[in-house]
Residue frames as qw, qx, qy, qz and C-alpha x, y, z in Angstrom:
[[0.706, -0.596, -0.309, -0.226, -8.77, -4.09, 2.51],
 [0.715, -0.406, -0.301, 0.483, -5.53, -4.52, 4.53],
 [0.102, 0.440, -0.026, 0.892, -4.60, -0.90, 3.54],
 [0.515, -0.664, -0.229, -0.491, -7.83, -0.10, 6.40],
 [0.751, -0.453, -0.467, 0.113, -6.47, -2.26, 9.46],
 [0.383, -0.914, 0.029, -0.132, -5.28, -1.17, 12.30],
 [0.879, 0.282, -0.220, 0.316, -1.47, -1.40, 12.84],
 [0.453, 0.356, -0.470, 0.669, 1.18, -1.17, 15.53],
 [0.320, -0.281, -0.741, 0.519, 0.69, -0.38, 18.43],
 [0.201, 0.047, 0.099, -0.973, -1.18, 2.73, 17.53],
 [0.296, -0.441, -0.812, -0.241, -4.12, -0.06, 16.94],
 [0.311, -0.336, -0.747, 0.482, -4.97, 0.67, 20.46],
 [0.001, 0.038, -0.035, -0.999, -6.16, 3.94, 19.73],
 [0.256, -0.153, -0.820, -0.488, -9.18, 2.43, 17.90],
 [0.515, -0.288, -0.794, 0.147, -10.58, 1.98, 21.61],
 [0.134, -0.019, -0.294, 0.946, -9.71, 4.89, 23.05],
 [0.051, -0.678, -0.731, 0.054, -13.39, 6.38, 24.18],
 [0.037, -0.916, -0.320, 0.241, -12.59, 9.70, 24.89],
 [0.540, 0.211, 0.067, 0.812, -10.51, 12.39, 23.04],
 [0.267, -0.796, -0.212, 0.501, -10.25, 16.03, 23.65],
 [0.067, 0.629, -0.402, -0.662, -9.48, 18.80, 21.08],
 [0.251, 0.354, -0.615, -0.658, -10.07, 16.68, 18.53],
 [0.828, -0.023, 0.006, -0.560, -12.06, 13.77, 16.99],
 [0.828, -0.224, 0.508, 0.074, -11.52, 10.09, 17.53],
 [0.338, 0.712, -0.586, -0.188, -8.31, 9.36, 15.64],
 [0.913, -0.197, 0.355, -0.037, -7.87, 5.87, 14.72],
 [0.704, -0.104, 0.598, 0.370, -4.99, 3.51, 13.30],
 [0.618, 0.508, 0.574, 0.173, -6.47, 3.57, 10.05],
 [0.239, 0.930, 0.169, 0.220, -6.76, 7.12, 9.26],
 [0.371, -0.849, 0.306, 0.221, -3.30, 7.67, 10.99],
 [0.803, -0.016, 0.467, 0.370, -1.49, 5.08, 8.40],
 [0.697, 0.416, 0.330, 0.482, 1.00, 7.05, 6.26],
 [0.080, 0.822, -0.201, 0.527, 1.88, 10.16, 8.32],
 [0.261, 0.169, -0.707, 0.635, 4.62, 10.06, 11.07],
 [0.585, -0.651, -0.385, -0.292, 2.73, 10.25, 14.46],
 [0.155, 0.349, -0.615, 0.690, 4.20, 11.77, 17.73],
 [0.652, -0.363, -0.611, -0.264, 2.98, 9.98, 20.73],
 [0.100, -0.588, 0.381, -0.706, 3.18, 12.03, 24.10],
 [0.626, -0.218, -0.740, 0.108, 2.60, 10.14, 27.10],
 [0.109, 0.499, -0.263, 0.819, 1.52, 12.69, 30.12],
 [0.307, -0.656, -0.641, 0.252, 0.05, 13.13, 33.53],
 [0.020, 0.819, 0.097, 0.566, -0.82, 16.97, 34.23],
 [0.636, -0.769, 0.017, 0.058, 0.33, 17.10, 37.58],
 [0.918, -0.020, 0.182, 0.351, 3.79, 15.54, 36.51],
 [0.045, 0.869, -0.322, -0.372, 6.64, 18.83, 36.93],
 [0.442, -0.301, 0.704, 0.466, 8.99, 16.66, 34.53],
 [0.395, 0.662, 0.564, 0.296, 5.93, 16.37, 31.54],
 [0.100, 0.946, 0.237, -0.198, 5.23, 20.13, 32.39],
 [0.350, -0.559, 0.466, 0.590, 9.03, 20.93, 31.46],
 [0.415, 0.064, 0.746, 0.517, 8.90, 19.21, 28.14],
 [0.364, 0.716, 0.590, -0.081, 5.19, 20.51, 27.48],
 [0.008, 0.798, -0.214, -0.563, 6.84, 23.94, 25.53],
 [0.022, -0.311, 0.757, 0.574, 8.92, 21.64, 23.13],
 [0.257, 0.165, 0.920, 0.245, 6.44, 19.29, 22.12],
 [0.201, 0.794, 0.244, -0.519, 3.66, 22.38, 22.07],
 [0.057, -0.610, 0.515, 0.600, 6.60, 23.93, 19.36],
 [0.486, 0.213, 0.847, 0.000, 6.02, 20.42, 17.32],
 [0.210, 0.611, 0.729, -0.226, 2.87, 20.80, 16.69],
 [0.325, 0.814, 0.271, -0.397, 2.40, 24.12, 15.80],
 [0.057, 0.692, -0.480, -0.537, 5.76, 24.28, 13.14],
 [0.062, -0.207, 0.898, 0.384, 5.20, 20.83, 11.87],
 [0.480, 0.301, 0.554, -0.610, 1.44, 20.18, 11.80],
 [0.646, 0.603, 0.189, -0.428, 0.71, 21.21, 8.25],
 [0.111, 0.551, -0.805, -0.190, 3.73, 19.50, 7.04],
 [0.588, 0.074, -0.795, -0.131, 2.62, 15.95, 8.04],
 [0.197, 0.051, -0.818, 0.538, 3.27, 15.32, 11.62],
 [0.675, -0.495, -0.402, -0.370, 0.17, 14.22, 13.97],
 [0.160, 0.283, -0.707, 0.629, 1.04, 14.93, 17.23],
 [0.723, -0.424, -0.457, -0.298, -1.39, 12.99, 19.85],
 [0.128, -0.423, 0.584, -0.681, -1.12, 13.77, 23.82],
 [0.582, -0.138, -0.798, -0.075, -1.88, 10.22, 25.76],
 [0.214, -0.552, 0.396, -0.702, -2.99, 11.49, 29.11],
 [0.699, -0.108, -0.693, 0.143, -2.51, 8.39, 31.74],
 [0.545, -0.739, -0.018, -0.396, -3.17, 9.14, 35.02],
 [0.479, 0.225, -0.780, 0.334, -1.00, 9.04, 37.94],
 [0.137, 0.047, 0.648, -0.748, -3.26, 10.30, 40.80],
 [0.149, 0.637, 0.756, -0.026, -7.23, 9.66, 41.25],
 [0.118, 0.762, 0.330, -0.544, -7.93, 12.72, 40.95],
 [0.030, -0.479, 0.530, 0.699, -6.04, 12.89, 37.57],
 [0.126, 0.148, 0.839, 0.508, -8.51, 10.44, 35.98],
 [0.322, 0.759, 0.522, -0.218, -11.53, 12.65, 36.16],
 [0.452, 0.608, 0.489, 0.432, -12.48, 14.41, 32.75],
 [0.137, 0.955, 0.074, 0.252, -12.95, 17.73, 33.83],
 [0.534, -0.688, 0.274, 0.409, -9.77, 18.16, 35.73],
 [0.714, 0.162, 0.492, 0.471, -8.00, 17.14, 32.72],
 [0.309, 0.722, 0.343, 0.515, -9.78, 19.62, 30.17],
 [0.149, -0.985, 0.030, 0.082, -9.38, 22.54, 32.87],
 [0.652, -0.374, 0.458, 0.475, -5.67, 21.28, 32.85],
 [0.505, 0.444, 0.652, 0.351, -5.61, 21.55, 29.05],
 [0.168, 0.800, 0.399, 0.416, -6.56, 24.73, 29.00],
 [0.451, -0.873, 0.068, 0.170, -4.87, 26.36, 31.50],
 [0.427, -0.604, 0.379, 0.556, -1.53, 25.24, 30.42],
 [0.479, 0.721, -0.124, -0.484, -2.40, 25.33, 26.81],
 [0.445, -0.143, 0.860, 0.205, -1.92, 22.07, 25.40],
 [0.425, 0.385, -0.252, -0.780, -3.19, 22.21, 21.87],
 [0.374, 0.240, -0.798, -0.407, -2.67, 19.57, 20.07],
 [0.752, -0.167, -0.429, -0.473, -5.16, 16.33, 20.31],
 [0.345, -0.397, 0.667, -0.529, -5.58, 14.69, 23.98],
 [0.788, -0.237, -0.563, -0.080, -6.98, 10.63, 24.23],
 [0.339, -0.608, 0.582, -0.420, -7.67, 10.21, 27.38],
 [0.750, 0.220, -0.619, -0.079, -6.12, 6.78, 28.61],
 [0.663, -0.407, 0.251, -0.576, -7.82, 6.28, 32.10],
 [0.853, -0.357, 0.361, -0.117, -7.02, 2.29, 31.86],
 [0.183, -0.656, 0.657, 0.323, -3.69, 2.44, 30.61],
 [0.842, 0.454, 0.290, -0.015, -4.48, 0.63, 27.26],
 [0.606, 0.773, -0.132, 0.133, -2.49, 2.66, 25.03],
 [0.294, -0.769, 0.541, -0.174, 0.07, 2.95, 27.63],
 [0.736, -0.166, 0.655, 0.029, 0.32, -1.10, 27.38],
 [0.847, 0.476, 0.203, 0.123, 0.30, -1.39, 23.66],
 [0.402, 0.776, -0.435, 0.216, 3.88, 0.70, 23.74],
 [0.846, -0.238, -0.384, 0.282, 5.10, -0.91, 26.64],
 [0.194, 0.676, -0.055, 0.709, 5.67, 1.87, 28.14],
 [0.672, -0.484, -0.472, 0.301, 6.92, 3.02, 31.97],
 [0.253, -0.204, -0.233, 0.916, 7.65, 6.72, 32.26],
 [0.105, 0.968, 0.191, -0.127, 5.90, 10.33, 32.45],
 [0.530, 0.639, 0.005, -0.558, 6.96, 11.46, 30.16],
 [0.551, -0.175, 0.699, 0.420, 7.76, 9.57, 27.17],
 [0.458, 0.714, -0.091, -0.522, 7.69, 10.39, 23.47],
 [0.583, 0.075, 0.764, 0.267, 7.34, 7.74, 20.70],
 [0.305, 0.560, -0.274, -0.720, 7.86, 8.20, 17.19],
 [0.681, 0.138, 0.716, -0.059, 5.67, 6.31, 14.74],
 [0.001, -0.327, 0.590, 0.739, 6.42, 6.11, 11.17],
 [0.436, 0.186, 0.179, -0.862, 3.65, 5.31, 8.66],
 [0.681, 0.101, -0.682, -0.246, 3.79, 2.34, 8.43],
 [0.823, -0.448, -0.113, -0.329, 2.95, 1.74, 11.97],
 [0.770, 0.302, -0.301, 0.475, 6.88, 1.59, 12.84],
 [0.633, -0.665, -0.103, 0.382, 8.58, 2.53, 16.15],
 [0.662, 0.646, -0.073, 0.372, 11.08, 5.00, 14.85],
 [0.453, 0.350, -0.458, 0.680, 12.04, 6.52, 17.87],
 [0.536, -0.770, -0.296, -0.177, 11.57, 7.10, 21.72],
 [0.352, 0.301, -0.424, 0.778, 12.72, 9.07, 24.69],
 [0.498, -0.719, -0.477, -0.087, 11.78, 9.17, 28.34],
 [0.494, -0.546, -0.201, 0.646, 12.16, 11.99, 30.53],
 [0.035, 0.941, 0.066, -0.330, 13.11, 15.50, 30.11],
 [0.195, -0.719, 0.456, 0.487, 15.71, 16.54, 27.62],
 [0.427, 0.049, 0.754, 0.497, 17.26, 15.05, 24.26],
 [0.449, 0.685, 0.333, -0.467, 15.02, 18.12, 22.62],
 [0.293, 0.654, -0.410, -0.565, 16.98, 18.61, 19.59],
 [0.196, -0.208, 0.955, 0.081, 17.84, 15.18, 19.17],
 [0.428, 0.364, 0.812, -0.157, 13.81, 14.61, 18.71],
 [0.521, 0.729, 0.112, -0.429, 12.77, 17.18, 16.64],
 [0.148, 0.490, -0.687, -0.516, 15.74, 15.85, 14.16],
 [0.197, 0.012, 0.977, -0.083, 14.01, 12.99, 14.29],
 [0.465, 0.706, 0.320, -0.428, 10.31, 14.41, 13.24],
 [0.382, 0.752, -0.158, -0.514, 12.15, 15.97, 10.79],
 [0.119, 0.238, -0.916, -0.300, 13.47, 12.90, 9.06],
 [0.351, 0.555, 0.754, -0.002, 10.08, 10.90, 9.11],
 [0.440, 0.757, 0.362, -0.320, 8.97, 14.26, 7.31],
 [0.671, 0.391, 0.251, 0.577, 11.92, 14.41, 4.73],
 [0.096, -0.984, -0.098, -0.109, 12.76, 17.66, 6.37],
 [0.812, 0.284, -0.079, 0.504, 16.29, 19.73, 6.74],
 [0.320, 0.642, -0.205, 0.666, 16.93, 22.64, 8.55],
 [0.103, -0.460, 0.459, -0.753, 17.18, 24.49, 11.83],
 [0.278, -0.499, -0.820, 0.041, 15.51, 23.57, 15.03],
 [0.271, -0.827, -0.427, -0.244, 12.98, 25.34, 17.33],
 [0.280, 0.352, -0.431, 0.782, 13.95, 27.87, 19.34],
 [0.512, -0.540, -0.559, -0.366, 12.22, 27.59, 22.80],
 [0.088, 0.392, -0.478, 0.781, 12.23, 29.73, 25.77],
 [0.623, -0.391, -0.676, 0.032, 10.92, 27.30, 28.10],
 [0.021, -0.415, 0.322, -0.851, 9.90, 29.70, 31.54],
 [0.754, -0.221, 0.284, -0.549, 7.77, 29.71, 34.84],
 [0.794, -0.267, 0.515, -0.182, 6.97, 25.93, 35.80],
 [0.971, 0.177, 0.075, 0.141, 9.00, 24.51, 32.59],
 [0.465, 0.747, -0.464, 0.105, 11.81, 25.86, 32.91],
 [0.816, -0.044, -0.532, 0.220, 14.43, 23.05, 33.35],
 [0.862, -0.429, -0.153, 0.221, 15.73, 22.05, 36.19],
 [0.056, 0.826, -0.556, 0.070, 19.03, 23.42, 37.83],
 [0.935, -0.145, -0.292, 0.140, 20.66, 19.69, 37.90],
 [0.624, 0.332, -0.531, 0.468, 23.71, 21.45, 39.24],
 [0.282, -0.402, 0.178, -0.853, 22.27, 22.90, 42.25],
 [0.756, -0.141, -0.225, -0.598, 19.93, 20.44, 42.50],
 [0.034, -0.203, 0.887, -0.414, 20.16, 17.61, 46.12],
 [0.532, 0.203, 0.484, -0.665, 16.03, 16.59, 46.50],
 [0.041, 0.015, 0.967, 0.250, 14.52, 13.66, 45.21],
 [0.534, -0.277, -0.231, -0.764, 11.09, 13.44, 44.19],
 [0.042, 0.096, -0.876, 0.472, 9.70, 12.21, 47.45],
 [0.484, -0.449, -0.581, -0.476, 5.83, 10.98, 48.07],
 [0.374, -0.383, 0.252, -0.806, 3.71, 11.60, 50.94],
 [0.854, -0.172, -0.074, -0.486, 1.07, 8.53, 50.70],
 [0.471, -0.586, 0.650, 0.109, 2.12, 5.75, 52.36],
 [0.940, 0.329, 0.095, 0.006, 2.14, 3.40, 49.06],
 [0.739, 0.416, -0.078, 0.525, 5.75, 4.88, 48.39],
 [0.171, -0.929, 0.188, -0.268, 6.80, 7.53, 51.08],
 [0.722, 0.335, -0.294, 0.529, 10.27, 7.90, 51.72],
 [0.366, 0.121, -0.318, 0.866, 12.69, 9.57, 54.33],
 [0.442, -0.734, -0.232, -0.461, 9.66, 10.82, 56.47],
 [0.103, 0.443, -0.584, 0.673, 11.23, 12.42, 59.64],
 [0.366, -0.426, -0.729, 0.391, 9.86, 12.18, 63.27],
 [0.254, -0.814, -0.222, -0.473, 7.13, 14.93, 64.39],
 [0.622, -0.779, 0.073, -0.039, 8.45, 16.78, 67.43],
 [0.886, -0.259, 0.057, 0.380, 11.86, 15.01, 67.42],
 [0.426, -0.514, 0.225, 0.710, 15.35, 16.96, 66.12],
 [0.378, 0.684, -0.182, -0.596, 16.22, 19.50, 63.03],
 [0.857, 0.414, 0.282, -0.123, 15.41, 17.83, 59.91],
 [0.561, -0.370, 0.537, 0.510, 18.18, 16.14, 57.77],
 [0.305, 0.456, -0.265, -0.793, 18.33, 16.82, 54.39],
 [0.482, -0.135, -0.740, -0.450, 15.46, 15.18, 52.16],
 [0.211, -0.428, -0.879, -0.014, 13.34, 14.35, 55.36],
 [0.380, -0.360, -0.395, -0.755, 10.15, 15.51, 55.99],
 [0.049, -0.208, -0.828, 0.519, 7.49, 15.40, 58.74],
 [0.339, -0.646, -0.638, -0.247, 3.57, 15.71, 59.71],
 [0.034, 0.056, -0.497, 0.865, 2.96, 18.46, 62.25],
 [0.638, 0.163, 0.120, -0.743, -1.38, 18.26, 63.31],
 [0.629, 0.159, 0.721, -0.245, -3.47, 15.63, 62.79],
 [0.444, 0.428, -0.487, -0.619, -3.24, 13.83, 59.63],
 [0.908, 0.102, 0.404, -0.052, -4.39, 10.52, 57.72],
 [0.058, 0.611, -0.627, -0.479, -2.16, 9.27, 55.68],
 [0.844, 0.248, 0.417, -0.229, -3.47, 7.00, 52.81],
 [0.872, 0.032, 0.400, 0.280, -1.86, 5.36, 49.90],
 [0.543, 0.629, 0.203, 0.517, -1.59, 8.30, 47.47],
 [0.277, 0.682, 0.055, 0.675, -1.82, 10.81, 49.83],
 [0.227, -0.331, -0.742, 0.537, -2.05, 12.50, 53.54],
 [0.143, -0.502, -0.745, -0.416, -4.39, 14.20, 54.23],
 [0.084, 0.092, -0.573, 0.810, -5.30, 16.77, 57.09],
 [0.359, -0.451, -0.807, 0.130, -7.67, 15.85, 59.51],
 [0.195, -0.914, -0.309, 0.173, -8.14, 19.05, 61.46],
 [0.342, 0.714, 0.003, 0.611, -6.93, 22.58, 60.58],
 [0.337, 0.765, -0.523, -0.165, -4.02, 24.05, 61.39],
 [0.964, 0.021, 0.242, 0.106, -1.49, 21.15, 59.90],
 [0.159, 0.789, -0.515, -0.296, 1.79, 22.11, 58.69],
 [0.925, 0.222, 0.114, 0.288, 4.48, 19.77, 56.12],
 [0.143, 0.945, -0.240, -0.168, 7.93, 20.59, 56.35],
 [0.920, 0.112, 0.155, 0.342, 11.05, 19.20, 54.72],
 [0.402, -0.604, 0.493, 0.481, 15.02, 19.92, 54.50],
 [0.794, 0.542, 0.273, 0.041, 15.64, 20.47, 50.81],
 [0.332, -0.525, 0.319, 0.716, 18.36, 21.68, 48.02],
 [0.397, 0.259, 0.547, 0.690, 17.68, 22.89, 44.93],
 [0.063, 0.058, 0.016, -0.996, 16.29, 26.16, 43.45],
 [0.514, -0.300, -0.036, -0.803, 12.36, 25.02, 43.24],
 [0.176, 0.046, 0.916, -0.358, 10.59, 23.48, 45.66],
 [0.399, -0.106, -0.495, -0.764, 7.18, 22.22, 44.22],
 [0.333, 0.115, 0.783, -0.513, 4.01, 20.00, 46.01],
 [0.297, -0.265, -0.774, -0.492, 1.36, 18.08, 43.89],
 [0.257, 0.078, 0.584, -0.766, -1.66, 19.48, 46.26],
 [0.181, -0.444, -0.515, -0.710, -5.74, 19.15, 46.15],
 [0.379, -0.409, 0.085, -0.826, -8.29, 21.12, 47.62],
 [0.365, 0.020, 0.772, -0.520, -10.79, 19.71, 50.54],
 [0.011, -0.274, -0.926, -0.260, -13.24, 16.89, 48.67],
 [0.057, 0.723, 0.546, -0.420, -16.77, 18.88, 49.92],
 [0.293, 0.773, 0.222, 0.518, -15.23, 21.89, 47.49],
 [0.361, -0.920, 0.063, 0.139, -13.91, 25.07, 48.72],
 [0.445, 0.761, -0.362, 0.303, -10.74, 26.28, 48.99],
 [0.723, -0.576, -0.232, 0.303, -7.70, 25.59, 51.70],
 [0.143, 0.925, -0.286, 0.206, -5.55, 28.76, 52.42],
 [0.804, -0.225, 0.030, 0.549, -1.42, 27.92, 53.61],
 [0.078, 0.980, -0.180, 0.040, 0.84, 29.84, 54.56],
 [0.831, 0.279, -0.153, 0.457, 4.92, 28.91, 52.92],
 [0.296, -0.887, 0.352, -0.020, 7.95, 30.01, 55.59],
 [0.839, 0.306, -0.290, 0.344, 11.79, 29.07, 54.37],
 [0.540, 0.100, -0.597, 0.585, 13.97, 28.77, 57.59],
 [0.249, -0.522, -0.779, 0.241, 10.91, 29.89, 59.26],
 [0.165, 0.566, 0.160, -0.792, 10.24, 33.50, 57.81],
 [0.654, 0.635, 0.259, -0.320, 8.27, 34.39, 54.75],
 [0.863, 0.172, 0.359, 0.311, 9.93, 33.67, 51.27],
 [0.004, -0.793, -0.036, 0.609, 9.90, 36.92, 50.14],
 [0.467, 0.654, -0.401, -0.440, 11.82, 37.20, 46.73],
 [0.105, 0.173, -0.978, -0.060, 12.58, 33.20, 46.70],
 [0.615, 0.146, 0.544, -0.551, 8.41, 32.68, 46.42],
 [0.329, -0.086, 0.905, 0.255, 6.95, 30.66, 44.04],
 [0.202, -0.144, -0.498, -0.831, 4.40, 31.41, 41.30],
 [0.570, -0.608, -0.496, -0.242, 1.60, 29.80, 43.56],
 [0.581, -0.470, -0.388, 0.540, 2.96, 31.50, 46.49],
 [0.012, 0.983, 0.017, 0.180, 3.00, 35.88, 47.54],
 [0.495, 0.605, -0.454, 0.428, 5.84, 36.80, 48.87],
 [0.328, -0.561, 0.460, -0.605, 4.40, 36.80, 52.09],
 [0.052, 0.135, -0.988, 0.052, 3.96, 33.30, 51.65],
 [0.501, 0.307, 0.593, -0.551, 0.26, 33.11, 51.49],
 [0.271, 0.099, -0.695, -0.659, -1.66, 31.14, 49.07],
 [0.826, 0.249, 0.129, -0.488, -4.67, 28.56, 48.31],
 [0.013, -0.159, 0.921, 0.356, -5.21, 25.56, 46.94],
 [0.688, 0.305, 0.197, -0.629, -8.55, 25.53, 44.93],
 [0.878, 0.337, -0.084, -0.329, -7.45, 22.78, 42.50],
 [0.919, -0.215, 0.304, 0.131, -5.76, 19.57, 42.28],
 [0.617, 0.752, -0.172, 0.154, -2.33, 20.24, 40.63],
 [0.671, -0.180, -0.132, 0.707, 1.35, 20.46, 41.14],
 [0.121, -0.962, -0.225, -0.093, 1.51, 23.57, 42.79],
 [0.576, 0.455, -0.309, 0.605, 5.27, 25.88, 42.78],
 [0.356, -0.908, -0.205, -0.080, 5.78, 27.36, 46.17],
 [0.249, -0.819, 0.229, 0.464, 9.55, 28.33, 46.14],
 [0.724, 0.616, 0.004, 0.310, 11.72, 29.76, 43.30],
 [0.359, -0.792, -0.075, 0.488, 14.92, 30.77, 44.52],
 [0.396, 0.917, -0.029, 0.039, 16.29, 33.91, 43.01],
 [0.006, -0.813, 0.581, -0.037, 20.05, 34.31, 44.45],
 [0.011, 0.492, -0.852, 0.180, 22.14, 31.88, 46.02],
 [0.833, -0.284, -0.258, -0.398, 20.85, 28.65, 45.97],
 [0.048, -0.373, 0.823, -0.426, 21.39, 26.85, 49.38],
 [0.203, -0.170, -0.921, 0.287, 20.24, 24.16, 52.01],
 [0.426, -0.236, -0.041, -0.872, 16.41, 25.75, 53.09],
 [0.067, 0.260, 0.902, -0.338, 14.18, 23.88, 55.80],
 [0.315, -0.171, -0.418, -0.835, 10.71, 24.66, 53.99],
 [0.228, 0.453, 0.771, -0.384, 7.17, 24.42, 56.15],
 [0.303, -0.402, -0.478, -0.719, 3.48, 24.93, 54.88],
 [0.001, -0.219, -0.934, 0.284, 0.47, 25.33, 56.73],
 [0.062, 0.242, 0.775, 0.580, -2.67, 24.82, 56.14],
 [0.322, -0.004, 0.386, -0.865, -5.21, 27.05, 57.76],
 [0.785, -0.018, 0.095, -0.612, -8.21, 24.69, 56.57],
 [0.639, -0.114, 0.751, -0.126, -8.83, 20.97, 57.01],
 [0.773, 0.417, 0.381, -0.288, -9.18, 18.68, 54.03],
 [0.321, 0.783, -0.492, -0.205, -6.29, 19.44, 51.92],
 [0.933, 0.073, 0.217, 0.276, -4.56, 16.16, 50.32],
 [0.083, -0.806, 0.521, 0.271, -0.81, 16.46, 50.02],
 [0.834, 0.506, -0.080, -0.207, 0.96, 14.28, 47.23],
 [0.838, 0.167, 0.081, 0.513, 4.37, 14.16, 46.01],
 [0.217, -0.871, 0.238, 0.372, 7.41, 16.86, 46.53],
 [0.778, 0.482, 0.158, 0.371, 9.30, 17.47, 43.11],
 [0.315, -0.795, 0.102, 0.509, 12.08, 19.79, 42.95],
 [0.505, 0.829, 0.136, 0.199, 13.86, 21.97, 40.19]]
């Protein structure tokens, strides 16, 4: 009988209501195979980096032993609705099994405080190992491979578009929020050239806790950055629809330093709630005063991440 119970902190699972890709995995039926425990928000450029290795995982160690299980915790509203998620899921191709963990349950039964974080659970229902943040990839998969009594090489992973890492040497620009619950270094509208890391409102905006918002259309957001991408957690206008923006670095189009959501002429969209690239530079990376604007009302700006 005690062989059945639930155990460690992966109890919590037990509860979990919704899962994705796969069927409800509980405690029970996890007891006696290692268990990787991903911890993600889909917006979140620092998960999306990692999301290649732990993908790798999955697909080399799967039928060996290893149970790899993607916790998806919300950091924005808009991240705890269902279908955002699954479109997420599918878009960036996230195989492996998804619980979604809307009131941070599982998140509390590891005690857990980052995006990303990766916990390794042995099968007996043992912590064996964790790591938050980006990097320490080999370091984990040696780890997998000891819960699975494995020996040899690791993965080889050409990690591109929105995961490839960071330049850290290159790299001056904090992730900085918009909403006012946590907004940082927010210039003055109208007032002198922006220092580096602040930011400003140009047009009529609300700003609310997660996010600002734009009240009437046109509305622009620009900020003094350094590093080679510049990124923007964006969603569309609430009613539906799209909002077109146009992206100008030192106040002409980006040309060959655009971003995968961005042309070269600096026109895009935002039709869905995501973190959204809008410069990659290609040459020299320098100091760059970056503006958007939005040609339609309703758009919700987020959080500025850089690369």
């Amino acid at each position: 009988m005690a062989a059945t119970q639930p155990f460690g902190a992966l109890a919590a699972l037990d509860a979990a209501p919704v899962w994705l890709g796969s069927e409800p995995l509980s405690a029970a039926q996890l007891r006696g195979r290692p268990v990787l425990i991903d911890f993600w928000t889909y917006s979140c450029v620092n998960w999306l980096r990692t999301l290649p290795y732990v993908r790798a995982w999955w697909r080399r160690y799967a039928e060996r032993g290893l149970v790899v299980i993607g916790a998806h915790a919300p950091e924005f509203s808009f991240e705890h609705d269902l279908e955002n998620v699954r479109r997420a899921i599918g878009e960036l191709d996230v195989p492996y099994p998804v619980v979604i963990d809307n009131e941070f349950a599982i998140w509390r039964s590891f005690e857990n405080h980052y995006w990303p974080a990766v916990y390794l659970v042995d099968g007996e229902g043992r912590r064996a190992y964790e790591h938050f943040g980006e990097g320490a990839y080999e370091e984990t998969e040696r780890e997998v491979q000891r819960l699975l009594g494995i020996d040899e090489e690791t993965a080889a992973i050409d990690a591109t578009g929105l995961a490839e890492a960071a330049d850290w040497s290159e790299l001056e620009s904090p992730e900085t929020y918009l909403g006012r619950a946590r907004a940082e270094r927010r210039g003055q509208a109208g007032g002198q050239a922006l220092a580096l890391n602040e930011w400003t409102l140009s047009g009529t905006w609300s700003v609310g806790a997660e996010a600002a918002v734009l009240d009437a259309a046109p509305g622009s957001i620009a900020y003094r950055f350094a590093g080679r991408d510049l990124n923007l957690v964006l969603a569309p206008p609430s009613g539906g629809g799209a909002s077109s923006f146009i992206v100008r670095l030192d106040g002409r189009p980006p040309g060959e330093d655009h971003g995968l959501d961005v042309e070269p002429s600096g026109a895009g969209a935002v039709d869905e709630p995501r973190m959204y690239q809008l410069v990659r530079q290609r040459g020299q990376i320098r100091r760059r005063t970056f503006e958007i604007e939005f040609l339609e009302a309703g758009v919700g700006a987020y959080v500025f991440t850089f690369g």
